[in-house]
N, CA, C and O of each residue as an XYZ file, in Angstrom:
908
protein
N      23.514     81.491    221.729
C      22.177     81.345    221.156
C      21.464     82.698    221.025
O      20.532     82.916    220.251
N      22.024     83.598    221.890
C      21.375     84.803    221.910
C      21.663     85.400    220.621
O      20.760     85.867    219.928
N      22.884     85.406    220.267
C      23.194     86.652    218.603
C      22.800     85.307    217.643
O      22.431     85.480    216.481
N      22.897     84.122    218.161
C      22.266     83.456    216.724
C      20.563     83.755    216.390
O      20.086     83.897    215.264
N      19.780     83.806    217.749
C      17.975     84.040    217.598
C      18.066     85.883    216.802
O      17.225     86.300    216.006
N      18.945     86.470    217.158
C      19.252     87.942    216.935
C      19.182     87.701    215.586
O      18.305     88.139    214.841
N      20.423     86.767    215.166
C      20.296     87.030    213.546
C      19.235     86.220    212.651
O      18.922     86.536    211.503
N      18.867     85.414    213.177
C      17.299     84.758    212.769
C      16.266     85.779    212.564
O      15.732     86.033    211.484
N      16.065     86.257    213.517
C      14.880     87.318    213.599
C      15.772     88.620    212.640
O      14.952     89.402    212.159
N      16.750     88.864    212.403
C      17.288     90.308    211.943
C      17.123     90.135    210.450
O      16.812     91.006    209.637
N      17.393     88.820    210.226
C      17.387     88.254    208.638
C      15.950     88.065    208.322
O      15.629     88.572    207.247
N      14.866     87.384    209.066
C      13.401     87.263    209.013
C      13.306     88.678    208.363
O      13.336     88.594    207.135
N      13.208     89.865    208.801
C      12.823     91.125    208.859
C      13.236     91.545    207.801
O      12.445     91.909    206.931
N      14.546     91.592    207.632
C      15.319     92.196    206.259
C      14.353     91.373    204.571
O      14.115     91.938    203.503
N      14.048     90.021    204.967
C      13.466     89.642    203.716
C      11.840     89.654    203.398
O      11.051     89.536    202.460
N      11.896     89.923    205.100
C       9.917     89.762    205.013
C       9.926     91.399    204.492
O       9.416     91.644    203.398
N      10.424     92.335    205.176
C      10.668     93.982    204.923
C      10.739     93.717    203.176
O       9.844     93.609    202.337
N      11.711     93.687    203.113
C      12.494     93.782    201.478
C      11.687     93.273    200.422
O      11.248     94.060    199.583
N      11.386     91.806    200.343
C      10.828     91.151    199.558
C       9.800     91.379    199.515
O       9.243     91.603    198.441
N       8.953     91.410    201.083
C       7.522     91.859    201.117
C       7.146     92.716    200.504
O       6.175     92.519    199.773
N       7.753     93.985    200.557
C       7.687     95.164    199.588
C       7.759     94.712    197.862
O       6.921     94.916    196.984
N       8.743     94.211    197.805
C       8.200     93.716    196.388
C       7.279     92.677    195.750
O       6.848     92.826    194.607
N       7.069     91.923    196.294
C       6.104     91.018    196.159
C       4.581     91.681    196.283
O       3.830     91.328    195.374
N       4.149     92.364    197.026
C       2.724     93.437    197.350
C       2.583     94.106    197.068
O       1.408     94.334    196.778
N       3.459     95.021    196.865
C       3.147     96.616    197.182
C       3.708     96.978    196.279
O       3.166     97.922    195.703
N       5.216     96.392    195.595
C       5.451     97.102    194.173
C       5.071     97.506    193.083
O       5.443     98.468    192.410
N       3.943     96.378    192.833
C       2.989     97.014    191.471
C       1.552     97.387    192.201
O       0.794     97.702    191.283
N       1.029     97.461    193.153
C      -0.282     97.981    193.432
C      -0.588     98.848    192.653
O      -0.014     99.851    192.227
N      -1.922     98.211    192.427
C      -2.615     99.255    191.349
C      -2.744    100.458    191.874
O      -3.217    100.630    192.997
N      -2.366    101.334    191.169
C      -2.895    102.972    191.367
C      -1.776    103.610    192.607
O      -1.439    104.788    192.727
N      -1.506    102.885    193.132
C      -0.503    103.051    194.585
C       0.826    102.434    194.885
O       1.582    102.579    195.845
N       0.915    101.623    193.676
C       2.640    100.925    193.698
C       3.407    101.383    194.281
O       3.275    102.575    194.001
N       4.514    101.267    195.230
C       5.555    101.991    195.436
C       6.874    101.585    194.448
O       7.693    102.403    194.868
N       7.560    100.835    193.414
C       7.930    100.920    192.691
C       9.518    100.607    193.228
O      10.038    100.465    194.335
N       9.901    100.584    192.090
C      11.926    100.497    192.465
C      12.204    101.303    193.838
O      12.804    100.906    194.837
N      11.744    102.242    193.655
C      12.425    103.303    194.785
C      11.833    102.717    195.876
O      12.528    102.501    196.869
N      10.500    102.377    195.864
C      10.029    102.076    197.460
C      10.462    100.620    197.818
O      10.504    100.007    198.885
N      10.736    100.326    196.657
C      11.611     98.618    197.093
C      13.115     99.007    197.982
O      13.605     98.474    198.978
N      13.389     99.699    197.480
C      15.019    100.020    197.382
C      15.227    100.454    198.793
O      16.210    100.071    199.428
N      14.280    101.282    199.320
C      13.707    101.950    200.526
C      13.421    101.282    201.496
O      13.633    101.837    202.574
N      12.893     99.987    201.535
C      12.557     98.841    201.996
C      13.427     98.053    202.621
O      13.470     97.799    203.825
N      14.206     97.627    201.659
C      15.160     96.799    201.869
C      16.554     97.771    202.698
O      17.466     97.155    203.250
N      16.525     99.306    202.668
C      17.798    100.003    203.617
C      17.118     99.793    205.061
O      17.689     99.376    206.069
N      15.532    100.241    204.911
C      15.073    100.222    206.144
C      15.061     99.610    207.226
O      15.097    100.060    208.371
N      14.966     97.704    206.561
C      15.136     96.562    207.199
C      16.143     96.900    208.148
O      15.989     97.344    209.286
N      17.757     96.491    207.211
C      18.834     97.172    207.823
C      19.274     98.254    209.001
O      20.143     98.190    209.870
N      18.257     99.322    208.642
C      18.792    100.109    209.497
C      17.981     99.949    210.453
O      18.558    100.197    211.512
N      16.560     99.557    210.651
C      16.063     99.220    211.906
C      16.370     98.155    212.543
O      15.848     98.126    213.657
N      17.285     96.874    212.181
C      17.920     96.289    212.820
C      18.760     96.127    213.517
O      18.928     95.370    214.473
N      19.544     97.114    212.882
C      21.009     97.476    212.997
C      20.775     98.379    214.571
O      21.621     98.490    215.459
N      19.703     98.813    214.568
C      19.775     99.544    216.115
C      18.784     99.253    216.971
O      18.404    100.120    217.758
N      18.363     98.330    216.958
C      17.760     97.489    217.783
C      18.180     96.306    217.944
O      18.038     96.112    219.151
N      18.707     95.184    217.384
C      19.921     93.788    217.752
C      21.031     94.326    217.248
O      21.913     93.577    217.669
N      21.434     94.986    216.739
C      22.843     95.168    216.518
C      24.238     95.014    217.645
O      25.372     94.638    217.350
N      23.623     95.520    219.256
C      24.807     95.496    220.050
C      24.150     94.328    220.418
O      23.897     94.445    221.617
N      23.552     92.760    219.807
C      23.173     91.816    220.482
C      24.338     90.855    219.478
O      24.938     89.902    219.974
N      24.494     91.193    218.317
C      24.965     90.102    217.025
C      26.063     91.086    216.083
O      27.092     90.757    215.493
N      25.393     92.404    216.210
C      26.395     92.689    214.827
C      25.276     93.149    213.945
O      25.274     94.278    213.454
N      24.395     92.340    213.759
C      23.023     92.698    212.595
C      23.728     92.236    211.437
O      23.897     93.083    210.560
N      24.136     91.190    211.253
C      25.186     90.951    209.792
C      23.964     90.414    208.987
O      24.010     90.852    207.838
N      22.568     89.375    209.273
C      21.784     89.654    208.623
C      22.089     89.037    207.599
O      20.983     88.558    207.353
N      23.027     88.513    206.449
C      23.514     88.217    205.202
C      24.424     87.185    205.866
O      24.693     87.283    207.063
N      25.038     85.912    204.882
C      26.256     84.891    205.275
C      27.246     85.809    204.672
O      28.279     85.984    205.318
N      27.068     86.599    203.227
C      28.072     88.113    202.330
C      28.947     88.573    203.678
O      30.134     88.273    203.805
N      28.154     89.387    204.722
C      28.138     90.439    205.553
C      29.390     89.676    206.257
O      30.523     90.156    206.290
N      29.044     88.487    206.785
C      29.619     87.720    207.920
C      31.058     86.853    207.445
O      31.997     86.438    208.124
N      30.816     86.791    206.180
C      32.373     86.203    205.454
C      32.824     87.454    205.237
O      33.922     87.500    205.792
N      32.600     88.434    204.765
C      33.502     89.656    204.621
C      34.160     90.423    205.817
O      35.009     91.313    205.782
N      33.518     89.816    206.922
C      33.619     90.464    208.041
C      34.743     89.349    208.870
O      35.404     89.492    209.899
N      34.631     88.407    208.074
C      35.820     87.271    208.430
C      37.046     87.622    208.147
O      38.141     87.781    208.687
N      36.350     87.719    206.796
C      37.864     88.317    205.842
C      38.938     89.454    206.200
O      40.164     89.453    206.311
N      37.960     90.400    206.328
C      38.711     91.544    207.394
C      39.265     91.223    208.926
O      40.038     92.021    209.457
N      38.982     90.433    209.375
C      39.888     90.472    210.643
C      38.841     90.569    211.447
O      39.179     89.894    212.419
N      37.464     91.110    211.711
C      36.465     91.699    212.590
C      35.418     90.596    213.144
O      34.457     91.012    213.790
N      35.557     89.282    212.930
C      34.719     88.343    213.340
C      35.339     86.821    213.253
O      36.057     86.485    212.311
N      35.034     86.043    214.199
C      35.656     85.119    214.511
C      35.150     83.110    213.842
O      34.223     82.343    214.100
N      36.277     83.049    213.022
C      35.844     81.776    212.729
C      35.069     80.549    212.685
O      34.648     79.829    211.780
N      35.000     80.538    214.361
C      34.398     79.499    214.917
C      32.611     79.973    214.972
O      31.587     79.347    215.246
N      32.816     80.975    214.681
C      30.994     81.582    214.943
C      30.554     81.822    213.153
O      29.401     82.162    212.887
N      31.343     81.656    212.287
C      30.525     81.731    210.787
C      30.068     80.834    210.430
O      29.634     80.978    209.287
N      29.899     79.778    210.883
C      28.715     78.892    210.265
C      27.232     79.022    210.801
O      26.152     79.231    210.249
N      27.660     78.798    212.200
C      26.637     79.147    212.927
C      25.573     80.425    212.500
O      24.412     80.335    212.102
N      26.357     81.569    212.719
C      25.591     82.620    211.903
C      24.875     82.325    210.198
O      23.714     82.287    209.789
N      25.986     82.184    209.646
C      25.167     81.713    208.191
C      23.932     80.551    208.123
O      22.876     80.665    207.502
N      24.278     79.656    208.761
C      22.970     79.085    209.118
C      21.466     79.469    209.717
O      20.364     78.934    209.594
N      21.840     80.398    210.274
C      20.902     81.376    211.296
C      19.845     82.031    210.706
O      18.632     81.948    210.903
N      20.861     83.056    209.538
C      20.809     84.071    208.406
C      19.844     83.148    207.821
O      18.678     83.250    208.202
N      20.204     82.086    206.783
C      19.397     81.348    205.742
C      17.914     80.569    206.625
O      16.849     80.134    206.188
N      18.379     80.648    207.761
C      16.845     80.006    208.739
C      15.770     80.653    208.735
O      14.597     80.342    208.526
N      16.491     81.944    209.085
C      15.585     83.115    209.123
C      15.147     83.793    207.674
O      13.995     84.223    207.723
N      15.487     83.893    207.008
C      15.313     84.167    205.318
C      14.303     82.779    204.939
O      13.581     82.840    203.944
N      14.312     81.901    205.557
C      13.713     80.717    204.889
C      11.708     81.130    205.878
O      10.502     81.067    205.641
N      12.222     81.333    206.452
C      11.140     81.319    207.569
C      10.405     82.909    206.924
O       9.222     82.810    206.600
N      10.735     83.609    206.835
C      10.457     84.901    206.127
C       9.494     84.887    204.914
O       8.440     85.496    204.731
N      10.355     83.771    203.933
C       9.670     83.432    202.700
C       8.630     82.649    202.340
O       8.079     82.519    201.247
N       8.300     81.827    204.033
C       7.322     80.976    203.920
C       6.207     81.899    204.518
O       5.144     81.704    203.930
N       6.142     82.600    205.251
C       5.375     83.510    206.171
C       5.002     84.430    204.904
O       3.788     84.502    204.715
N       5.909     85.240    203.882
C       5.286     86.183    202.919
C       4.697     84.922    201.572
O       3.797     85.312    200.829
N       5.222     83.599    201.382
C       4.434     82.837    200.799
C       2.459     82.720    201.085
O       1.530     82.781    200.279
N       2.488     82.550    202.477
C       0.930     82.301    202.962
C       0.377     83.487    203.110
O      -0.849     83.517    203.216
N       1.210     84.868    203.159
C       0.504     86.643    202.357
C       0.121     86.468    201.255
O      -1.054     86.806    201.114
N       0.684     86.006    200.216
C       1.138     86.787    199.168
C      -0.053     85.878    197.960
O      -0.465     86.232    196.855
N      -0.374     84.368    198.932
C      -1.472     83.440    197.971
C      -2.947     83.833    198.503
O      -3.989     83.381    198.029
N      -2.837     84.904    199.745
C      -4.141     84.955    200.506
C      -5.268     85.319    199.736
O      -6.455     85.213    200.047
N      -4.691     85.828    198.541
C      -5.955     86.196    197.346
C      -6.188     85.611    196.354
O      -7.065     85.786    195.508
N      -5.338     84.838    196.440
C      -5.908     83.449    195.032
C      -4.894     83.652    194.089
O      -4.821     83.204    192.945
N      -3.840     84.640    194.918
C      -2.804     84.591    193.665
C      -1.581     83.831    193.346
O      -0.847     83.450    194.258
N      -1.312     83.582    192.085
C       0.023     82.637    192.317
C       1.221     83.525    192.244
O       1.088     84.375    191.365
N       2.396     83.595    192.920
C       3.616     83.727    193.534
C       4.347     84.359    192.190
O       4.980     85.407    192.325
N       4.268     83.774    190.995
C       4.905     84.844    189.767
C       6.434     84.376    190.281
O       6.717     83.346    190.893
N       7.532     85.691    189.744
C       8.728     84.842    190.397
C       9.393     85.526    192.255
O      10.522     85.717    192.705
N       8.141     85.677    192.768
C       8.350     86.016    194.450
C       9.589     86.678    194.682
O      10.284     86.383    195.654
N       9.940     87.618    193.796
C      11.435     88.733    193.724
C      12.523     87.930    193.968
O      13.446     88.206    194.735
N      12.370     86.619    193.099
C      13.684     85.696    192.992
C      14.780     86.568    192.392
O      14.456     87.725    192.122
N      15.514     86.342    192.248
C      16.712     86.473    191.939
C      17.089     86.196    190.395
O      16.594     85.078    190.254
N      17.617     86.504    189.253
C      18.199     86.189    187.811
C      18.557     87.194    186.925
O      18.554     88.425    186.963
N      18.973     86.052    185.837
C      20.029     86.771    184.762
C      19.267     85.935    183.486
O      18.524     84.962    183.357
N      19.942     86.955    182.626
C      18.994     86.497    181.292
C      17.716     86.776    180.903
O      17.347     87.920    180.634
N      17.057     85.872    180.857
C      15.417     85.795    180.888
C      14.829     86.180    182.057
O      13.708     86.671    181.920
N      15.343     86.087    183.389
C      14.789     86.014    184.519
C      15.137     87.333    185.263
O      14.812     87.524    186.435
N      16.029     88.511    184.270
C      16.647     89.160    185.067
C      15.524     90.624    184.698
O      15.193     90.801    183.525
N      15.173     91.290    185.460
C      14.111     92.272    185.140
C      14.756     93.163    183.844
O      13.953     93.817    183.179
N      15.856     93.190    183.563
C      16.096     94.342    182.628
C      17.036     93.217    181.880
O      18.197     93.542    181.628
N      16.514     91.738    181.472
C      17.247     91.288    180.611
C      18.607     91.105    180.575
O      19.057     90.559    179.568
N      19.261     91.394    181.328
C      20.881     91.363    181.755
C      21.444     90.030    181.765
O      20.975     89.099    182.420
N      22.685     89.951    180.856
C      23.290     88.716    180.564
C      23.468     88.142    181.990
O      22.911     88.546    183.010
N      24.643     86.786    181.829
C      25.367     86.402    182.409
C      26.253     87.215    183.305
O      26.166     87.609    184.468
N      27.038     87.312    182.455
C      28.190     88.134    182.983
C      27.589     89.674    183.413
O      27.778     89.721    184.628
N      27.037     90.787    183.040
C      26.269     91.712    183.933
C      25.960     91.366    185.332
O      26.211     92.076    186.306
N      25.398     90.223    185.344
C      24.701     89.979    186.710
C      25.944     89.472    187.403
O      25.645     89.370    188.593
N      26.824     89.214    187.272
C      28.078     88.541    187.849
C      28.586     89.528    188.276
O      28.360     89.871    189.436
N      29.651     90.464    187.212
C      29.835     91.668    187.969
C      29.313     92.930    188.894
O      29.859     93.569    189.794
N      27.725     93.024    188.136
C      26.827     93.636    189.224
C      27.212     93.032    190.886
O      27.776     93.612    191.814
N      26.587     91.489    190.780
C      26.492     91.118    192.258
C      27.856     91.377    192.934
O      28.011     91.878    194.048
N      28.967     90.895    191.962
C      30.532     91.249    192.846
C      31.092     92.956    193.614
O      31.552     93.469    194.634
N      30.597     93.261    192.140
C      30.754     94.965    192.644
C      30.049     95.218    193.619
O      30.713     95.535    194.605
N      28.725     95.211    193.795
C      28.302     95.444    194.442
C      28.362     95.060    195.856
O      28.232     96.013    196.625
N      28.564     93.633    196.527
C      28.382     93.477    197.120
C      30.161     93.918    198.061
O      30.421     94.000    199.262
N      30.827     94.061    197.112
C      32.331     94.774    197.725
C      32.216     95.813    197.931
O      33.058     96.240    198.721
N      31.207     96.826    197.422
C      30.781     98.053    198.163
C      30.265     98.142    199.418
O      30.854     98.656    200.369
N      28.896     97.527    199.453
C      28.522     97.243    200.450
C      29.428     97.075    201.658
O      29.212     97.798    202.630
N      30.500     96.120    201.697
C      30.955     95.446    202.700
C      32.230     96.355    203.331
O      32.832     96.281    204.402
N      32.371     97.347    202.033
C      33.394     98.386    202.321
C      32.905     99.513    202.806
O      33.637    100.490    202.966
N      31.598     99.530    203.106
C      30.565    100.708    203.480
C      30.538    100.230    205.037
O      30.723    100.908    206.048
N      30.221     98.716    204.891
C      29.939     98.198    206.385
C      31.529     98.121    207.453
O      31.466     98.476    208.630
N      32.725     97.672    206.902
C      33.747     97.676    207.381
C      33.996     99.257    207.715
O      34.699     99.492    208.698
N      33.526    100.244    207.048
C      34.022    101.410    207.111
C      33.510    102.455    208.063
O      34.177    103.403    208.478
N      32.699    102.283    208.260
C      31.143    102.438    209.206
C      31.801    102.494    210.735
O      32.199    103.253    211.619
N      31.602    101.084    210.357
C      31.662    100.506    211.594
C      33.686    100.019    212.407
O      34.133     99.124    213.125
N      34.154    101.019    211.833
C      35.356    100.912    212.332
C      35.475    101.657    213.497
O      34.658    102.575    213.574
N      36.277    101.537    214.465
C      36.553    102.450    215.885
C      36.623    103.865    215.733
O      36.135    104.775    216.403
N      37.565    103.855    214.377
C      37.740    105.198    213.575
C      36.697    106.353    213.612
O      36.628    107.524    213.987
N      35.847    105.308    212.964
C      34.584    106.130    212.587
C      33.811    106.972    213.349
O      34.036    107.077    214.555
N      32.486    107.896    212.541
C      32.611    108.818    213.742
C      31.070    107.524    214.667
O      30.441    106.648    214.073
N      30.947    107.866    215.979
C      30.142    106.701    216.267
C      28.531    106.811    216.089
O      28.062    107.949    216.069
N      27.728    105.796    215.971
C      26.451    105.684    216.501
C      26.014    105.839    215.129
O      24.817    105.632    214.934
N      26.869    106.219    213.952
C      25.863    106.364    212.349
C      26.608    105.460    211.484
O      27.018    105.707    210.350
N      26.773    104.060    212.351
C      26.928    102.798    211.460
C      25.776    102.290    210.489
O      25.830    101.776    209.372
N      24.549    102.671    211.450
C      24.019    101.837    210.723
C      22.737    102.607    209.631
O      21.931    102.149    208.821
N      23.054    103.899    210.097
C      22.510    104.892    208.996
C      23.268    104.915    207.458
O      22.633    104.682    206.430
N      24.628    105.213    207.472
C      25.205    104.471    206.758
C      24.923    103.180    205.974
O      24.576    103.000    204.807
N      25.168    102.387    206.931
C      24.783    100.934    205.925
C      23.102    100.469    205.591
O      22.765     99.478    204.943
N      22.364    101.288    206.107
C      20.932    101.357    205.621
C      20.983    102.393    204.457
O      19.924    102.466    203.833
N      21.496    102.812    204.239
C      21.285    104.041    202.921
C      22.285    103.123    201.721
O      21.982    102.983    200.536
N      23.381    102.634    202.317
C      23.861    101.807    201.486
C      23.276    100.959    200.706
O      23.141    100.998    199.483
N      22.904    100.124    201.526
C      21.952     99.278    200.750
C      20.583     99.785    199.864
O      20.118     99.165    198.907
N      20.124    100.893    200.344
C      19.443    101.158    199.237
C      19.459    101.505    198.460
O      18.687    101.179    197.558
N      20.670    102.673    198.336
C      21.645    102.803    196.949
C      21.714    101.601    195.925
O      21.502    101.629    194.713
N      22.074    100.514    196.755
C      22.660     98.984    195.817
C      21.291     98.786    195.270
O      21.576     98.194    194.228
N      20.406     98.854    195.275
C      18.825     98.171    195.319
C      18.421     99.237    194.156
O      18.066     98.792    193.065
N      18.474    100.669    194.385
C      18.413    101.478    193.707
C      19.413    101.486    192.176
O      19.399    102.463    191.427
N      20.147    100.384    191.925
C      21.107    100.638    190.982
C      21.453     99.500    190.307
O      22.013     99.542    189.212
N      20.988     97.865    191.220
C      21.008     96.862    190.585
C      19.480     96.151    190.604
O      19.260     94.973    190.321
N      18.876     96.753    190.847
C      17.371     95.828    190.802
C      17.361     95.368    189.360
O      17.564     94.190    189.062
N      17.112     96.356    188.434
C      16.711     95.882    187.084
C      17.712     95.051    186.770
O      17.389     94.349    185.812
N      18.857     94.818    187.194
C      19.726     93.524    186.521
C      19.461     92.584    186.813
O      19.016     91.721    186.057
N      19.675     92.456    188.126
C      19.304     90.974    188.865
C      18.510     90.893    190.184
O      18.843     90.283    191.200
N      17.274     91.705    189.951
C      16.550     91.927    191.497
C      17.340     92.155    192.839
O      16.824     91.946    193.937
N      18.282     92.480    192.715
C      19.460     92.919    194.017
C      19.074     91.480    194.839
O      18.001     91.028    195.240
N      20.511     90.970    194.894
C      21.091     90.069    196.144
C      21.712     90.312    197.199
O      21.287     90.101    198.335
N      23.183     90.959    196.787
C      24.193     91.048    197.213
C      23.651     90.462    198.964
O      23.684     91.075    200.031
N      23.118     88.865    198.602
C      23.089     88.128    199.789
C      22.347     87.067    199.493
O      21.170     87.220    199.169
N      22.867     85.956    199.554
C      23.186     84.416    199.605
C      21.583     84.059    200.349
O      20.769     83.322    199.792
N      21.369     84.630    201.491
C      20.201     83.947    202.398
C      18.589     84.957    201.935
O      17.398     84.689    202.088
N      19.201     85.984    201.421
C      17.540     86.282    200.720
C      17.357     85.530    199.528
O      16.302     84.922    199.346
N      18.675     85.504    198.344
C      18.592     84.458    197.365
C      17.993     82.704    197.417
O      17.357     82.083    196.566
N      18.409     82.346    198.535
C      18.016     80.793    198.345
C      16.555     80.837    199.168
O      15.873     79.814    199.096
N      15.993     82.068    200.017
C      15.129     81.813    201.054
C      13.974     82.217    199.371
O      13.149     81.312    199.246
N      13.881     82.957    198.599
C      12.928     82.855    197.446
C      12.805     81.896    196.425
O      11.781     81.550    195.836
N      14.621     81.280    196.197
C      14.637     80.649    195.321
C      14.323     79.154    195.323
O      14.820     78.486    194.417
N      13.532     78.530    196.266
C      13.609     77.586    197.439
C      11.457     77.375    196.832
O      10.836     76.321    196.695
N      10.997     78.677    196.652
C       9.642     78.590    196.679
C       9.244     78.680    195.398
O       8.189     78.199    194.986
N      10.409     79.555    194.419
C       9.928     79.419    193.046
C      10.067     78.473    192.209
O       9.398     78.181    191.218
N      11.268     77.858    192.807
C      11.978     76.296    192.260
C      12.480     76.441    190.898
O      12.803     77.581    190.567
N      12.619     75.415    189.969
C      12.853     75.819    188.515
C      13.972     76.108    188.171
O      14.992     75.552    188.578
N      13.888     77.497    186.955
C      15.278     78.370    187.242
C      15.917     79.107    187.782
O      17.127     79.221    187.589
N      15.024     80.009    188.857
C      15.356     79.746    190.276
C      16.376     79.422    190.754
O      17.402     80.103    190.774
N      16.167     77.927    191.372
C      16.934     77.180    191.603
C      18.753     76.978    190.403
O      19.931     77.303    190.553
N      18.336     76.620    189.854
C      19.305     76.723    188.198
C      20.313     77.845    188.593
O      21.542     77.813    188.534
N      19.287     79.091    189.115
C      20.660     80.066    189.036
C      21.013     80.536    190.130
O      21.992     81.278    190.197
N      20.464     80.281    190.946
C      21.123     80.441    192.463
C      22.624     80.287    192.504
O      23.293     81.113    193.124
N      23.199     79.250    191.865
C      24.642     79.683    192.470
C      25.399     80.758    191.863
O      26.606     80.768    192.106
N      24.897     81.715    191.078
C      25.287     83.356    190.933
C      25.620     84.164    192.360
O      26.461     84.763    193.030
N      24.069     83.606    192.241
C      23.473     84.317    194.149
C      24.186     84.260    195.390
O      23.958     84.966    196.372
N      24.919     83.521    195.302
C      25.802     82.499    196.172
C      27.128     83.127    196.391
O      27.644     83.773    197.304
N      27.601     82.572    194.862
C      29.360     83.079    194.904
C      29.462     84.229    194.784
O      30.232     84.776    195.572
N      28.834     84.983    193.892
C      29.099     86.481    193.440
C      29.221     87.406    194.465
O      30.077     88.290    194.425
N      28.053     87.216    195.824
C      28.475     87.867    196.844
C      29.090     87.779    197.610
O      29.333     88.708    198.380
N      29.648     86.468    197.707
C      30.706     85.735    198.607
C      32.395     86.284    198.304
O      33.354     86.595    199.010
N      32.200     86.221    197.314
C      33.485     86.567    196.202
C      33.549     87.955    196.793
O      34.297     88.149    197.752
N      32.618     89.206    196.153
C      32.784     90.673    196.131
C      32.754     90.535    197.870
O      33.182     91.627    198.242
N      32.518     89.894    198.817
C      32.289     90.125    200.402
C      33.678     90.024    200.511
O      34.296     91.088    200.476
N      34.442     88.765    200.660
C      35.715     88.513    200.619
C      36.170     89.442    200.184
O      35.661     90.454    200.666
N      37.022     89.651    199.371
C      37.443     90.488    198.457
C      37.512     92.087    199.419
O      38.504     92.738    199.749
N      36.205     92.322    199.644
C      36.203     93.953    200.436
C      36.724     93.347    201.717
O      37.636     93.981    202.248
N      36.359     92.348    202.256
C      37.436     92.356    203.941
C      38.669     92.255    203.218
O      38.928     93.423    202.928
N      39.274     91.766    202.914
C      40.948     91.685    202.332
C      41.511     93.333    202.139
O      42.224     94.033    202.858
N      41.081     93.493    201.306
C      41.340     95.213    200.830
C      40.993     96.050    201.950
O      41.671     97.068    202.092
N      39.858     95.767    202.961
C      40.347     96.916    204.102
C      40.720     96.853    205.000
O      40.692     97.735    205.858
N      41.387     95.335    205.117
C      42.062     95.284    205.732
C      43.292     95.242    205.762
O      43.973     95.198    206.787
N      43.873     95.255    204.105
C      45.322     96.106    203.518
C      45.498     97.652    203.939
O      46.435     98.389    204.244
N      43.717     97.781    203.753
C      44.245     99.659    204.398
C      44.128    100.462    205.337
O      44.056    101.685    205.457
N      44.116     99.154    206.312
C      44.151     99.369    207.536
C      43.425     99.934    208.202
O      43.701    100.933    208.866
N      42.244     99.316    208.126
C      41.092     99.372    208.831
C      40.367     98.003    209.629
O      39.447     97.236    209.346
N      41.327     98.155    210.788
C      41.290     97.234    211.825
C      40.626     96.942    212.718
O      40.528     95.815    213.202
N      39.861     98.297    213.196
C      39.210     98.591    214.336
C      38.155     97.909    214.157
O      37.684     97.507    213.093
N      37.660     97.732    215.532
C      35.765     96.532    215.842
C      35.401     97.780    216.604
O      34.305     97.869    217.155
């Protein structure tokens, strides 16, 4: 129960951090912080998690993180549901908490840095863009995090690493599809905007599931074994 409240609260943070930033503070008048300070946001989450619960859970934070981390060899079966459940609890709980921010001024919610493609996607990006975006991407990611965090590695800048990572990803796919590359920030927004939203969530879903998989398999062909 302990790394499951860990990843509740690690995932809370990553979307109240992340999203919060975009939902408030991205367009402020005169003072916006913009793509970059989103992008910034969302590594930060990460990396202040990552070293504060991290030797409690892992900080996987994402269900992406925790199936890729399956995939590779580095985490144990019987504990991925549990975690993914945890993840989406805490992302859900996040989105209701920046929901009762975000109306405190009489405003309505707009699309609360949901997630989309097409019409819904900030830079208009098809179908298929947002598909390969989320896959690529999120096989980077997970090859950043497997790589990091191998025995190999040099120690203690796992999670500097995978906080800069992620803001790279944020920094490079926002305008396609508001950056996912994770299942439990996707459904914890897409849950409040409803609609199409909802409709396209299962992009949100597989695409990172897919590119997560995918990077445990491959590094763990190249032999990168170590926990």
């Amino acid at each position: 129960m302990k790394k499951l409240t860990a990843e509740f609260i690690g995932t809370f943070w990553l979307v109240l951090g992340g999203c919060g930033s975009a939902v408030l503070a991205a367009a402020f008048p005169g003072v916006g912080i913009g793509l970059v300070g989103v992008s910034l946001a969302f590594g930060l989450t990460v990396l202040t998690i990552a070293y504060s619960l991290g030797h409690i859970s892992g900080a996987h934070l994402n269900p992406a993180v925790s199936i890729g981390l399956w995939a590779g060899g580095r985490f144990s079966s019987k504990e991925l549901l549990p975690y993914i459940a945890a993840q989406i609890l805490g992302g859900m709980a996040a989105a209701a908490v920046l929901y009762i921010i975000a109306t405190g001024n009489g405003s309505a919610i707009g699309n609360f840095a949901a997630n989309g493609y097409g019409e819904h996607s900030p830079g208009k990006y098809s179908l298929l863009a947002a598909l390969v975006t989320e896959i690529v991407m999120t096989f980077m990611f997970l090859i950043v995090i497997l790589g990091a965090t191998d025995k190999k590695a040099p120690a203690g800048f796992a999670g500097l690493a995978i906080g800069l990572a992620l803001t790279l990803i944020h920094l490079i796919s926002i305008p396609v599809t508001n950056t996912s590359v994770n299942p439990a920030r996707s459904i914890s927004q897409a849950v409040f905007v409803g609609g199409w939203a909802i409709e396209q969530l299962w992009l949100f879903i597989l695409a990172p599931i897919v590119g997560a998989a995918l990077a445990g398999f491959v590094y763990k062909y190249l032999g990168g074994k170590g926990k």
